[in-house]
N, C-alpha and C positions, 0 to 999 in steps of 0.2 A: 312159705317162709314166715317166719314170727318177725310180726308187725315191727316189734323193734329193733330188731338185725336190722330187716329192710331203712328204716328210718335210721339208725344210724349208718347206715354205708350210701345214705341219701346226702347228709352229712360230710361224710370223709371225700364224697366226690367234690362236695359244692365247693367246701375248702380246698382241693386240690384245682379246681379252675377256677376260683379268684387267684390265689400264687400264681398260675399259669397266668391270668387277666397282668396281674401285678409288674409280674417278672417284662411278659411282655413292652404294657406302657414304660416300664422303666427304662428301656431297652431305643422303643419310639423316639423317647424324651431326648436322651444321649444321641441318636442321630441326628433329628432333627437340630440339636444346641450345634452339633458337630459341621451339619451342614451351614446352619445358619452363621455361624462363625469364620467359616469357609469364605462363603458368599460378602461377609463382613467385609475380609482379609482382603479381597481380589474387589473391593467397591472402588468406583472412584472417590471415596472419600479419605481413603489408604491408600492411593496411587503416588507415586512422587509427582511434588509440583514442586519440589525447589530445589536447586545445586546449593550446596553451604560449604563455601572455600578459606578455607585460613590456611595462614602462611603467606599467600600472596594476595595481590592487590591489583586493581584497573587491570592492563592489557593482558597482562598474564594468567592473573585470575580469570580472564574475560575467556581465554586458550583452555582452559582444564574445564569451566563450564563446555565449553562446546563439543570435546570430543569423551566428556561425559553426559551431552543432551541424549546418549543409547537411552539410558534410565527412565527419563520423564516420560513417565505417563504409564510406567510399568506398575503392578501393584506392589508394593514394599516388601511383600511378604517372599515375593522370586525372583529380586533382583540379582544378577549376575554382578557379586561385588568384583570378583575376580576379574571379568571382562573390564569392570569402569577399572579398575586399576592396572591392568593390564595397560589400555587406551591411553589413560594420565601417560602411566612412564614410559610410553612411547615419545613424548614432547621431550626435547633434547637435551631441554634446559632441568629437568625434573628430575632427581635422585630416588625418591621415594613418594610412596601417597599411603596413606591410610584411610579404608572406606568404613564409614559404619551407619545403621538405620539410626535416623532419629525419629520417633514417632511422632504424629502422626501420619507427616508427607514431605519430611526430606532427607535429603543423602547428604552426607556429610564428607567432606573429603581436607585432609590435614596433609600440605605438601609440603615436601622438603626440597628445594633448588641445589641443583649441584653447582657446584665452588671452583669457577677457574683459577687456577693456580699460574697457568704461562699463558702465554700467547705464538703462532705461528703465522707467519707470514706466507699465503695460497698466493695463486694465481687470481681469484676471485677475492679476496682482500684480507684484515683481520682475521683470524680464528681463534677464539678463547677455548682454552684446553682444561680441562679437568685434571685430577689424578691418576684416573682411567684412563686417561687418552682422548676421552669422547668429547667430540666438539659442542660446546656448550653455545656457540652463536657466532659468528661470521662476521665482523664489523669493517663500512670501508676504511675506517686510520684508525691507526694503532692507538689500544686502549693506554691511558696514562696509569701508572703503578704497576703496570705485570710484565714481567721480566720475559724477552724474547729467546725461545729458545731455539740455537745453532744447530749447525753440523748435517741438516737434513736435506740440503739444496731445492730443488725447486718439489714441493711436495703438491703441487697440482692444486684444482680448484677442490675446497675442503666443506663440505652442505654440517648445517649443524646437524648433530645426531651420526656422521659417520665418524670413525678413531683415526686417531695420527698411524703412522705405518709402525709397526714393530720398530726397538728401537728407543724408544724417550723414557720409555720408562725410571732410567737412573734422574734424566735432567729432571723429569716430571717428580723423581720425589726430591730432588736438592730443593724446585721452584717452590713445592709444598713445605718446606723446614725453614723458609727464609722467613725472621719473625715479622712480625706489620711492619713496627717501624724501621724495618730496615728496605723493604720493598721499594719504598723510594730510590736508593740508594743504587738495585742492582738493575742493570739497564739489559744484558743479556747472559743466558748459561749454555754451555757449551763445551766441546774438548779440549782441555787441556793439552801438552806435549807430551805425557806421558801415557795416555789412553784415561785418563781419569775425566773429573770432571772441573771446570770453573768456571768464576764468577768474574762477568767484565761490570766495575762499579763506575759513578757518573763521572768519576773525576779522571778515569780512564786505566784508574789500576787493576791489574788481573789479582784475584785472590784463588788460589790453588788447594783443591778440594780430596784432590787425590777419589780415591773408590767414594760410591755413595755411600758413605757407611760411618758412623757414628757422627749422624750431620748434627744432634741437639749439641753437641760438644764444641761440633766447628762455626756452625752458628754463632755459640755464646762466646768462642776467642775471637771471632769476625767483630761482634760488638762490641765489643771489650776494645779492641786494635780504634775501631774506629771512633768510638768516645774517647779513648786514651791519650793517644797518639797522634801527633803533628803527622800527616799524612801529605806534606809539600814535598812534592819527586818520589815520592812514593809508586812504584811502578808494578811489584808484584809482593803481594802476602800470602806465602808459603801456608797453608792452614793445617796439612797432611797430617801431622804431629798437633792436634788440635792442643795440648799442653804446652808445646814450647812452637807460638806462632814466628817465623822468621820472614823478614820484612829485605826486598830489596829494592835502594833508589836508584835514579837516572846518574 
């Protein structure tokens, strides 16, 4: 073979295994980053060490840390956000959570408390009611500002986190439409004599609500009746007809 064939295809190989050398280490390099990164990710220097709670404060804050301590000490990178949040709105009192990483070792959790709107009276004491139904907390005497709701007789001992029985759903959303300042004002809701629904206020008058149904309406003549109007022997206010309220005395 003439010397210089040979010498070049001596050539064309050596260049084909450095590329091959090349390719390879380039290849090495990407694993190894790949691993090393890995190994980063899952260090305890990326593990959670801290719960971070907003929205609440002291004891209750003190409740979302702890049946979110699943986390601590997991690496950031595989924490099961779904489980901690799962956990959070298991707590009775809790409407929502939102989980999210903050780098480089804590979890972040943003709650939202649910809103009792009435209250029912158990066998075991208090129960503050949501608009769900869902018992928000069990208190032994009756909370001042939330309207008791009737008509359910003895509804047994009530644990926060289980629902009132089928049923409240109408009073539960009158107790929700009634505005702040008038909260004071309505002491319990309940049936009315026509299958509807009403309001017993503190001075002892019934206000008549009729169906649950266009309560911003009956609300704002509620308020209206009551700023307005001398309410002395005032015994029941017709609200049915939210435009034309009618008022009867003793």
């Amino acid at each position: 073979m003439d010397p210089r064939i040979r010498q070049r295809r001596t050539e064309v190989l050596r260049r084909q295994g450095r590329r091959r050398l090349r390719v390879l280490m380039s290849l090495g390099a990407v694993l190894a980053a790949g691993l090393l990164t890995m190994l980063g990710l899952r260090s305890p220097w990326l593990s959670v060490s801290t719960i971070r709670v907003t929205g609440e404060s002291g004891a209750r804050a003190a409740q979302v840390e702890g049946v979110a301590s699943v986390a601590l000490h997991h690496p950031m990178v595989s924490i099961n956000l779904a489980l901690v949040v799962s956990r959070v709105e298991g707590l009775p009192w809790v409407a929502a959570v939102r989980a999210a990483r903050s780098w480089p070792a804590t979890l972040d959790l943003a709650v939202t408390e649910r809103v009792p709107v009435a209250q029912v009276q158990g066998s075991g004491g208090w129960a503050q009611i949501d608009l769900s139904a869902r018992v928000v907390s069990v208190q032994p005497v009756q909370a001042a500002g939330e309207p008791v709701i009737l008509g359910f007789g003895s509804v047994g001992t009530l644990r926060p986190g289980s629902r009132l029985a089928p049923g409240a759903a109408a009073d539960l959303a009158v107790a929700a439409s009634v505005p702040s300042d008038l909260r004071a004002q309505v002491v319990s809701i309940g049936p009315d004599s026509t299958g509807g629904v009403a309001l017993v206020l503190t001075d002892g008058a019934r206000a008549d609500l009729g169906q649950s149904t266009d309560l911003a309406a009956k609300m704002s003549a509620l308020e209206t009746v009551l700023g307005e109007v001398d309410m002395t022997g005032v015994r029941l206010v017709d609200l049915r007809v939210p435009e034309q309220p009618a008022l009867t005395r003793s």
